[in-house]
N, C-alpha and C positions, 0 to 999 in steps of 0.2 A: 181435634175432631174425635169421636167417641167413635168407638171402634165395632162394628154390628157382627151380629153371630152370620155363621156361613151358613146361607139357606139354601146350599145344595147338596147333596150326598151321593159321593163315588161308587156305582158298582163294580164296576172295573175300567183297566186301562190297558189299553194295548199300542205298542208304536207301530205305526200308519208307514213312517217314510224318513228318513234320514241320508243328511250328506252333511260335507263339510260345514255345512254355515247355522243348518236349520238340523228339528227336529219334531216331525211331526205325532203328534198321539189322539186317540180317540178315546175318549172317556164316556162309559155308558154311566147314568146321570138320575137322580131323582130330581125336578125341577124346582124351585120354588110353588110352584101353582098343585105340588106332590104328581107330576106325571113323568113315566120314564121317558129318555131322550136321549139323542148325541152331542156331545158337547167338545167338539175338533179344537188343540190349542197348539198354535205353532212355537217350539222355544230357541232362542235364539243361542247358538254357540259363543258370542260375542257381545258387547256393548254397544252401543252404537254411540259415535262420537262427531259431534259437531262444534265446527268452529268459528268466530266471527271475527275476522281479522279485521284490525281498525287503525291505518297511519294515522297522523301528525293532522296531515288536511281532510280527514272526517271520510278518508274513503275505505272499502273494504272489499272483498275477492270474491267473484262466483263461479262455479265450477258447472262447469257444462257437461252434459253428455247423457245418451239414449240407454233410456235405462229399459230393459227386455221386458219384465212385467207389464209395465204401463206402456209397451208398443209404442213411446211418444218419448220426445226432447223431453230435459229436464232440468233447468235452471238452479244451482241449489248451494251452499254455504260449501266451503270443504268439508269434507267426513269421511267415513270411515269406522271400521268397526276395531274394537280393543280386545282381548281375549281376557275372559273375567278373574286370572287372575295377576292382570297387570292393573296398574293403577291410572285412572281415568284421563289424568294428565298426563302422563306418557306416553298416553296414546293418540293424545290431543296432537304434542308436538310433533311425534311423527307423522300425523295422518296431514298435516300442517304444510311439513318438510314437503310428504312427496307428492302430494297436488296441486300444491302452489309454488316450493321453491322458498316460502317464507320461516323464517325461525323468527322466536319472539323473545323479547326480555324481560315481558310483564304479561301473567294472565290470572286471567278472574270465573272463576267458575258461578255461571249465571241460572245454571237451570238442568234441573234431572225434570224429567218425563219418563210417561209408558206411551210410546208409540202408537198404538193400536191398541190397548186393556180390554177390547172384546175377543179378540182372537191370539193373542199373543202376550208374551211374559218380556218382551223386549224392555231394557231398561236404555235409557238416551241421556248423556250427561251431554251439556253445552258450553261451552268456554268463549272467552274473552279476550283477542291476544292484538296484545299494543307492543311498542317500540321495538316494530319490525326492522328483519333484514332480508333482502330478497337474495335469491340463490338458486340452484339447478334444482329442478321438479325431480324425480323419481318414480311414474306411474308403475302400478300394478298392470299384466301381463293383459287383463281384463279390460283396462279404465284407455277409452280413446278420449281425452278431454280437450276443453277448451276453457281458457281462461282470462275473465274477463276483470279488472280493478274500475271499479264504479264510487260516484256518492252514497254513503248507507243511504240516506235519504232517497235516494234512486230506487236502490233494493230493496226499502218499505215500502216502496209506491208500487214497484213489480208486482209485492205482495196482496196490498188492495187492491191488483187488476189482476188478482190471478194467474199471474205470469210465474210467479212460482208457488207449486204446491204442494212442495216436502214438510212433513210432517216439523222434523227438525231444523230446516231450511226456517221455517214461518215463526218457529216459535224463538229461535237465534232471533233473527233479525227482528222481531218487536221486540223481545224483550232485551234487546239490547242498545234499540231506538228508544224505549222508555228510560232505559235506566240513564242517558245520555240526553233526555231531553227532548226528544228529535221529535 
C-alpha cells in the first residue's frame, strides 16, 4: 500500500490525563478541510494481547467478566495487556497462564491490529496456542472471571449473534476460524 502524506498539522499538544495504563493528550489541529480543531488521542501504556487457545477436540477458552466502561458482561478470548518493552509472546503466555490456568507448546502469531485507529494508538497482537496443559489460573487483583471451554465453532457463532463484541475477542476467533477452516 502507498503510503499518503499526513493531512493534518499539529499546533500544539498538551496531556489532558494520565494513570497507570492510559495516557491522554489533546492536540490542537489544522484539519484536512484547513480548519482548526481538537483532535483527543488516547495512548496506551501497554500492548494489548489476545489469545485463542485451541485443544486436540477443536475447543477453545472464553473469559468472562464486567468490564466497567461498557457497564455490561463481556464474553471475550483471554487477554491482557504486555508492557512495550517485552515481547508479544511473553506476554501472550503469561496473560494465558493467569486467566485460564493454560500453558501451550505450540503458538502461532495470527494478527496485529489497531484497536480503535480513530481515537487511539493501541497496538493488539493475537496468537494461537495449541498443545495445551491445563493448570492453576492466577487472576489479577482487578479480574473477577469466569471461565468457560466451548467449540471454536460455538465462539464464531457467539460472534455472529453478537454475543461477543471485543474488538480483539472478534478478530481472534475469525481469524482464527478461517485459518482453520471452520
Amino acid at each position: 500500500m502507498e503510503q499518503e502524506k499526513n493531512p493534518w498539522q499539529i499546533l500544539s499538544t498538551r496531556d489532558i490525563y494520565e494513570n497507570a495504563w492510559i495516557q491522554v493528550k489533546e492536540n490542537e489541529v489544522i484539519n484536512p478541510g484547513n480548519k482548526k480543531g481538537v483532535y483527543g488521542v488516547v495512548h496506551f501504556k501497554n500492548k494489548a494481547i489476545g489469545i485463542v487457545p485451541i485443544d486436540e477436540k477443536g475447543n477453545t477458552w472464553l473469559v468472562g467478566q464486567y468490564r466497567f466502561p461498557l457497564e455490561a458482561y463481556s464474553w471475550e478470548i483471554p487477554m491482557g495487556g504486555g508492557p512495550h518493552n517485552e515481547e508479544p509472546l511473553e506476554a501472550a503466555k503469561r496473560e494465558l497462564k493467569e486467566e485460564t490456568g493454560l500453558r501451550a507448546k505450540k503458538w502461532e502469531h495470527i494478527c496485529t491490529i489497531h484497536t480503535s485507529n480513530s481515537v487511539t494508538d493501541e497496538l493488539g497482537y493475537i496468537f494461537i496456542a495449541t498443545e495445551l496443559e491445563e493448570g492453576a489460573t492466577a487472576f489479577e487483583e482487578t479480574e473477577v472471571l469466569k471461565i468457560k471451554k466451548i467449540p471454536l465453532q460455538q465462539a464464531i457463532e457467539m460472534v455472529m449473534r453478537n454475543e461477543i463484541t471485543d474488538s480483539l475477542s472478534i478478530a481472534g476467533l475469525l481469524k482464527a476460524g478461517r485459518l482453520l477452516g471452520i
